[in-house]
C-alpha positions as CSV (number, residue, x, y, z in Angstrom):
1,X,-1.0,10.1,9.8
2,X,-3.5,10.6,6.9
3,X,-4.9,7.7,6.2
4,X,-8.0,9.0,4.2
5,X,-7.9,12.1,1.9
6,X,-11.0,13.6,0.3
7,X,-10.8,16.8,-2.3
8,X,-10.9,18.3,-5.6
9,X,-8.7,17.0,-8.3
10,X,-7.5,19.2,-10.2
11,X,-4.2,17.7,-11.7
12,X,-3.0,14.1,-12.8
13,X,0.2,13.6,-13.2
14,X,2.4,10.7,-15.0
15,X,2.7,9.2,-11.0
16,X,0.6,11.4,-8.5
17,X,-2.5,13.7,-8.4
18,X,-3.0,17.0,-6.5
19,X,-6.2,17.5,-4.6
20,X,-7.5,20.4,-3.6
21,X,-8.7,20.5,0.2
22,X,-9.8,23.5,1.4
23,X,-6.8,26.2,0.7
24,X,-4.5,23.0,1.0
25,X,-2.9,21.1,-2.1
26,X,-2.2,17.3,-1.5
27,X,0.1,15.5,-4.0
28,X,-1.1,12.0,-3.5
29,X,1.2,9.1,-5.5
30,X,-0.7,6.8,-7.3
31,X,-0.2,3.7,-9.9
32,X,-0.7,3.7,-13.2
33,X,-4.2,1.8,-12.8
34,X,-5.7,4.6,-10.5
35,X,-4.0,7.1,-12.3
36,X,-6.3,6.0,-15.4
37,X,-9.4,5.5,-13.6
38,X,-9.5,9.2,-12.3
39,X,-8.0,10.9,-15.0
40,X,-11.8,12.1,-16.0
41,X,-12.8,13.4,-13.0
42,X,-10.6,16.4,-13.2
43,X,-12.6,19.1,-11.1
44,X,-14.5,16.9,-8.8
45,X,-14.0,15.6,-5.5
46,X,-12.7,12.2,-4.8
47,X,-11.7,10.6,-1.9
48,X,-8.6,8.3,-1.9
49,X,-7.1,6.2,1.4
50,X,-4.0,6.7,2.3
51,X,-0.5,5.6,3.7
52,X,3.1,7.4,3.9
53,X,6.3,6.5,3.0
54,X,9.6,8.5,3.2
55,X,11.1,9.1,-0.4
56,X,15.2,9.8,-0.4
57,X,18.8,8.6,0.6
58,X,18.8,9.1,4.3
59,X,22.8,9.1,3.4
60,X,22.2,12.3,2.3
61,X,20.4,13.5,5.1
62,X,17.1,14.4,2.8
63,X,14.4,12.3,3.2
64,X,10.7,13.6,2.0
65,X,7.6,12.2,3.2
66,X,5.0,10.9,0.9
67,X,1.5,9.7,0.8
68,X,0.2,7.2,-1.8
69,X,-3.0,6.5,-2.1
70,X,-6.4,4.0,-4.1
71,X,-10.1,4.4,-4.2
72,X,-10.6,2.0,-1.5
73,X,-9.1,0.4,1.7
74,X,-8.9,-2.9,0.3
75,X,-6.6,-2.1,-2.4
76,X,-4.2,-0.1,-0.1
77,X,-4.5,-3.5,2.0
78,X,-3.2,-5.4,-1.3
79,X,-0.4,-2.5,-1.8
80,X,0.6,-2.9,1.9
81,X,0.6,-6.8,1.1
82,X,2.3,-6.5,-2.2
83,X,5.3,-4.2,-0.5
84,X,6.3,-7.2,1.7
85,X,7.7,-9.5,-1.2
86,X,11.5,-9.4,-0.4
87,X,13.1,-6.8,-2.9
88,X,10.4,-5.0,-4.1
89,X,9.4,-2.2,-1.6
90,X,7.2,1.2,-2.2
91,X,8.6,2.5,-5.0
92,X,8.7,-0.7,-7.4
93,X,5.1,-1.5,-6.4
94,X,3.7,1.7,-7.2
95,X,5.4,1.3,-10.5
96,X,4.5,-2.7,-11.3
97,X,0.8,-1.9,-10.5
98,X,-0.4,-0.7,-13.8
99,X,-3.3,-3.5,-13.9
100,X,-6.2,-3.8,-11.0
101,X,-5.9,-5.1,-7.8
102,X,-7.6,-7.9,-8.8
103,X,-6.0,-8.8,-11.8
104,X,-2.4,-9.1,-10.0
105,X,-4.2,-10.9,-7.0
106,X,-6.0,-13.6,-9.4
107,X,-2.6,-14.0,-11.2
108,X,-0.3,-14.9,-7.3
109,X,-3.0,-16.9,-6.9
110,X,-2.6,-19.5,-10.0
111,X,0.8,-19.0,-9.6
112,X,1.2,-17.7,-13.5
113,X,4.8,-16.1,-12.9
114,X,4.8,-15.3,-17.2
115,X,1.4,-12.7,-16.5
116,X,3.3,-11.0,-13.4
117,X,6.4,-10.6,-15.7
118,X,4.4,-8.4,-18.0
119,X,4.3,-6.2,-14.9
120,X,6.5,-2.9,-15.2
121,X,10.0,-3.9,-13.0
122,X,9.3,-7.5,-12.5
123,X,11.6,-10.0,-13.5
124,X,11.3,-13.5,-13.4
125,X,13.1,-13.8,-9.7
126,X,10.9,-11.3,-8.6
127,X,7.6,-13.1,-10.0
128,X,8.4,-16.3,-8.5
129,X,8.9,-14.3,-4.9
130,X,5.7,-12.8,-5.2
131,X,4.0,-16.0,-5.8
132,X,5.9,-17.7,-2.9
133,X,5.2,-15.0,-0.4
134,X,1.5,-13.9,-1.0
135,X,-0.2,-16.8,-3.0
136,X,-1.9,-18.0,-0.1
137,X,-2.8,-14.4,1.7
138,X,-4.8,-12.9,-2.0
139,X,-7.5,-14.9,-2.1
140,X,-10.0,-12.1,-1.0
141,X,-8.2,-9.8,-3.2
142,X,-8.7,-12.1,-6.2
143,X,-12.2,-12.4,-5.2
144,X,-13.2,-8.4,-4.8
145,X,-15.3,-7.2,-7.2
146,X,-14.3,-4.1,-9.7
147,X,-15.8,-1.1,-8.5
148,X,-17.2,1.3,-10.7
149,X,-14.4,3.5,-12.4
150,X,-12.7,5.5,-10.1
151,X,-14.7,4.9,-7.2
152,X,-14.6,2.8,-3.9
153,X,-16.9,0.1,-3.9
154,X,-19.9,1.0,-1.8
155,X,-20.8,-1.7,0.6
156,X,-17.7,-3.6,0.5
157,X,-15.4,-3.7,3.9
158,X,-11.6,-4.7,4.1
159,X,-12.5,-7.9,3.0
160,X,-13.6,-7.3,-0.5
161,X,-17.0,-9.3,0.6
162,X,-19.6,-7.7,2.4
163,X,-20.0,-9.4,5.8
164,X,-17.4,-12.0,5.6
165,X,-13.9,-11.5,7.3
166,X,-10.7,-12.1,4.7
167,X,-9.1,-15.1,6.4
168,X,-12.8,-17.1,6.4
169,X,-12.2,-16.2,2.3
170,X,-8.8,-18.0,1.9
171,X,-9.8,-20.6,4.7
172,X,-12.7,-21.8,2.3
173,X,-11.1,-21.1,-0.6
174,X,-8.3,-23.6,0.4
175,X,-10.3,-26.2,1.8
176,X,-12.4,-26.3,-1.7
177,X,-8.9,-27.1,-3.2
178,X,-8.2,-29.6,-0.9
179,X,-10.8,-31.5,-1.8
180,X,-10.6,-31.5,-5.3
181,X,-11.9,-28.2,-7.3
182,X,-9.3,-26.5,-9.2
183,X,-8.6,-22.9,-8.7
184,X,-10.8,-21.9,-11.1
185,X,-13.6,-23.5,-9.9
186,X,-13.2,-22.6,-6.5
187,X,-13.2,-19.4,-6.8
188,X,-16.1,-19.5,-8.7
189,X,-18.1,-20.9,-6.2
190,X,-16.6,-18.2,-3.6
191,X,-18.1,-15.4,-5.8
192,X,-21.7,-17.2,-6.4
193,X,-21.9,-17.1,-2.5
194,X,-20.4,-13.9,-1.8
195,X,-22.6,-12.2,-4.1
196,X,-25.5,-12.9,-2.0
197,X,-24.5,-10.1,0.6
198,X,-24.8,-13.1,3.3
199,X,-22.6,-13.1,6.4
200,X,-20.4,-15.9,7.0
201,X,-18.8,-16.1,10.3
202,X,-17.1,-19.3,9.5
203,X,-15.4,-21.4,7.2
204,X,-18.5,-24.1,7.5
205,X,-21.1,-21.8,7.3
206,X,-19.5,-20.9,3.3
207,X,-19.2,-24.3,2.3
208,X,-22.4,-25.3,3.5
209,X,-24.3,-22.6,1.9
210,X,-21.8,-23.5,-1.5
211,X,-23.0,-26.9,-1.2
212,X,-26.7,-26.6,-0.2
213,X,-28.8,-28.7,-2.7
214,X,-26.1,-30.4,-3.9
């Protein structure tokens, strides 16, 4: 399986891109938000990670393989995440995804089922799935900072943090709610750690640092 994919772009399309790789051309589906974020970079190389999916009625005995692909691994872990809400599968998440990663992941997260409405495909049902499936596995999707336009950010892993594993994220992240700060406020204090670029290997080690000199 290709699960990273580096070449020339030469061609955007209304839902894919081609890249040139060697005397190879890839078409590579992507959403409307990384379709806007490369579109400028016609003629230079990109890289994009990747997954496959099989496009077709298997009724009909024609089934076509497919790779999608985003700038960086975290936001293929998010699309990964975002296919598992009951009902909603490859093709409708490649076509609700026309804002950032984190924008959708910040909206699960407050539970704002009107915002994920305004999402191409998503109905009100569909909303209120999302929000019961993945509001408590986002947080370090919420929390990833924007990288720069059509680029992977450069030192952050899966996690969207440097140095700190995803579920230590949503561990501290919940236990700040649990006693007391709204969500606002907790993630707040998530970023203003994170951004140091210190490694937490724990949940205690976060909310100690959060609250040193408190």
């Amino acid at each position: 399986m290709i699960s990273r994919i580096t070449g020339v772009l030469v061609r955007v399309l209304d839902d894919e891109v081609r890249l040139q790789v060697g005397p190879l051309e890839y078409a590579v589906q992507v959403p409307e938000f990384v379709r806007r974020a490369v579109q400028s970079r016609v003629g230079q190389e990109i890289t994009l990670h990747t997954s496959h999916f099989f496009d077709g009625n298997p009724m009909q005995g024609r089934m076509l393989p497919r790779l999608v692909g985003f700038p960086s691994e975290a936001e293929l872990d998010f699309f990964d995440l975002f296919c598992t809400v009951d009902k909603v599968g490859t093709k409708k998440a490649l076509k609700a995804m026309v804002r950032p990663v984190k924008e959708i992941a910040d909206a699960i997260q407050r539970q704002d089922a009107k915002w994920l409405t305004t999402l191409p495909g998503v109905g009100g049902a569909t909303a209120e799935q999302m929000i019961a499936t993945l509001r408590r596995k986002v947080t370090r999707f919420a929390l990833m900072a924007g990288p720069p336009t059509g680029e992977p950010a450069a030192s952050a892993d899966k996690s969207g943090a440097a140095g700190v594993d995803g579920n230590v994220i949503e561990d501290a992240y919940q236990a700040l709610l649990s006693v007391g700060h709204g969500p606002a406020e907790a993630r707040g204090r998530l970023d203003k750690v994170l951004s140091t670029g210190k490694a937490f290997q724990s949940v205690e080690e976060v909310l100690l640092e959060i609250y040193k000199g408190e």
